[in-house]
C-alpha positions in Angstrom: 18.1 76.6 10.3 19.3 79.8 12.6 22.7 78.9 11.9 22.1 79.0 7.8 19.9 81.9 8.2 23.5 83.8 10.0 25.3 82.6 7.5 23.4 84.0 4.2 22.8 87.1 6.5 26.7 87.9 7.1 27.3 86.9 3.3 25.0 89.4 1.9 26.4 91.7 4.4 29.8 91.1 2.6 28.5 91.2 -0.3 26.8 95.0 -0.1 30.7 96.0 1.8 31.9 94.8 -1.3 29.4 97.1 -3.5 29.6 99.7 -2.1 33.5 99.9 -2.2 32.9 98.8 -5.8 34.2 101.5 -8.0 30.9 102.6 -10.1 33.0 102.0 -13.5 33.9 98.4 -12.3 30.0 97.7 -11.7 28.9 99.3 -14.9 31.3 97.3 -16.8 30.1 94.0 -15.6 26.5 95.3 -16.0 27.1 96.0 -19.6 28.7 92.7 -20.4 26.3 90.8 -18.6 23.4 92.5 -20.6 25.7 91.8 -24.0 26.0 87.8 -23.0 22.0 88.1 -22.2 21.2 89.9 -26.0 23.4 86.8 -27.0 21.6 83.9 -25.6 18.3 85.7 -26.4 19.1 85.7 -30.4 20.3 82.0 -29.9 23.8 83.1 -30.3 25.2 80.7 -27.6 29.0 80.1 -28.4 28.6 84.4 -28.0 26.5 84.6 -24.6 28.8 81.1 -23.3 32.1 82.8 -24.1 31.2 86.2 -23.2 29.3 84.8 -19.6 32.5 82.2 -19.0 34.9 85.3 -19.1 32.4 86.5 -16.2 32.2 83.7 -14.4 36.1 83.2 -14.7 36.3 86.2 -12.5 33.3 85.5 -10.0 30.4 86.7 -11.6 27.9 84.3 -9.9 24.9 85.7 -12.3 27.0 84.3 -15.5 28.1 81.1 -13.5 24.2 80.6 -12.9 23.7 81.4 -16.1 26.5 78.9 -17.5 24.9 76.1 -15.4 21.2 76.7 -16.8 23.0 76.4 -20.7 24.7 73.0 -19.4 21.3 71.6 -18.0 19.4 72.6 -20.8 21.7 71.6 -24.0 22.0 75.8 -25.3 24.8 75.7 -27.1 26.1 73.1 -24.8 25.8 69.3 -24.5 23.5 68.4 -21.7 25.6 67.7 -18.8 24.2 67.6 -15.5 27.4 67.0 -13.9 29.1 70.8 -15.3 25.5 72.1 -15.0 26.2 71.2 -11.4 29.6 72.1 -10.6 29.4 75.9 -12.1 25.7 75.6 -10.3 28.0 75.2 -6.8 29.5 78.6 -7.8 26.9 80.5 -8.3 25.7 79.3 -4.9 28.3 80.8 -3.0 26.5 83.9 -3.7 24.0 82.5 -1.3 20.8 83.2 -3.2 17.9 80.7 -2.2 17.6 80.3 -5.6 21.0 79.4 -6.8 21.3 76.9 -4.1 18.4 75.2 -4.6 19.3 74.4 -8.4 22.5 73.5 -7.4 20.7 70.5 -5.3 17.7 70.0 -8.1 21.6 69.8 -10.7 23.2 67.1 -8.0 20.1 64.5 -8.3 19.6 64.7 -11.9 23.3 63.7 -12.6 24.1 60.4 -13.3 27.4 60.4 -11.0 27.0 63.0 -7.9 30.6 61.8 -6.6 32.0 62.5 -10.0 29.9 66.0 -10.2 31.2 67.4 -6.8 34.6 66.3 -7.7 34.0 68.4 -10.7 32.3 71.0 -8.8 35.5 71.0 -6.3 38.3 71.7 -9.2 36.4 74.4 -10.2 36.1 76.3 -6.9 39.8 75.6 -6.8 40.2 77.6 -10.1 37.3 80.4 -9.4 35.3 80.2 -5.9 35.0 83.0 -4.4 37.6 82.3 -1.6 40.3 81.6 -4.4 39.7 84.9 -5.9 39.4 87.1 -2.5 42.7 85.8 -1.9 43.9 86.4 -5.6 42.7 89.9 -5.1 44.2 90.5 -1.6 47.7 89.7 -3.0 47.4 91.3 -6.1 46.4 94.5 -3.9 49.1 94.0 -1.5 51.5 94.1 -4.7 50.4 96.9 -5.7 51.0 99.0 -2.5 54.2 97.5 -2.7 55.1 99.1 -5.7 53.2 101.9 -4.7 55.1 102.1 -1.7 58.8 102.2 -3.6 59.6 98.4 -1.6 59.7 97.3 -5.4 63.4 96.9 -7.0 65.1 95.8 -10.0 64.3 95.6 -13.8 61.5 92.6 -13.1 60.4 94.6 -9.8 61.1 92.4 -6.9 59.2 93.2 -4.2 60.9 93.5 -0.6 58.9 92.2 2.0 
């Protein structure tokens, strides 16, 4: 228990150095979009709020991934399917919110195939866990110094390292 209690701790450490470094526009923009996807789903608009939330979610937004998961689980615009309900549930979870894990647990015993939901639930923290996108983000910065830098050469800018 004290080691999960560390663990949430140093996450939502990161995740408040993250904030704070944030740039204000960034955190507005994904404030606004999340409260467009919201006005969506609450008029029953769902291919709107799923396709506006998924573009979120694409990029890490574990509030839309949670929120992706809920409209799997509960047929909103969506099939029912436990097993996706789960695997964008495992997502949202990273953010390490009690409650986010805990449905991702409630998600894994109502499928009707946990191996085949966590395999599920594995290819998409390939494509969009938070570890995947840190390091997306790390090289993409490190690019951008580079060019920044004047390393960068050539009509495609190759980057020296």
């Amino acid at each position: 228990m004290e080691t999960k209690m560390r663990i949430l701790f140093v996450g939502a450490c990161i995740m408040l150095f993250a904030a704070s470094y944030m740039p204000a526009a960034v955190a507005s923009d994904l404030q606004e979009k999340q409260v467009k996807a919201d006005r969506y789903y609450q008029k029953g608009d769902f291919k709107k709020a799923y396709k506006t939330y998924h573009k979120l979610a694409k990029k890490g937004d574990h509030y839309s991934q949670d929120r992706i998961s809920h409209m799997y689980a509960n047929g909103d615009g969506q099939s029912v399917d436990y097993s996706r309900a789960y695997a964008w549930s495992v997502l949202a979870a990273e953010s390490g919110e009690d409650q986010w894990v805990n449905n991702s647990e409630i998600l894994l015993e109502r499928t009707d195939d946990p191996a085949a939901a966590q395999k599920s639930a594995t290819k998409l923290k390939e494509k969009y866990g938070k570890d995947v996108l840190q390091e997306k983000a790390e090289m993409l910065a490190r690019r951008e110094k580079q060019r920044n830098s004047g390393s960068c050469t050539g009509t495609h800018l190759q980057c020296r390292n």
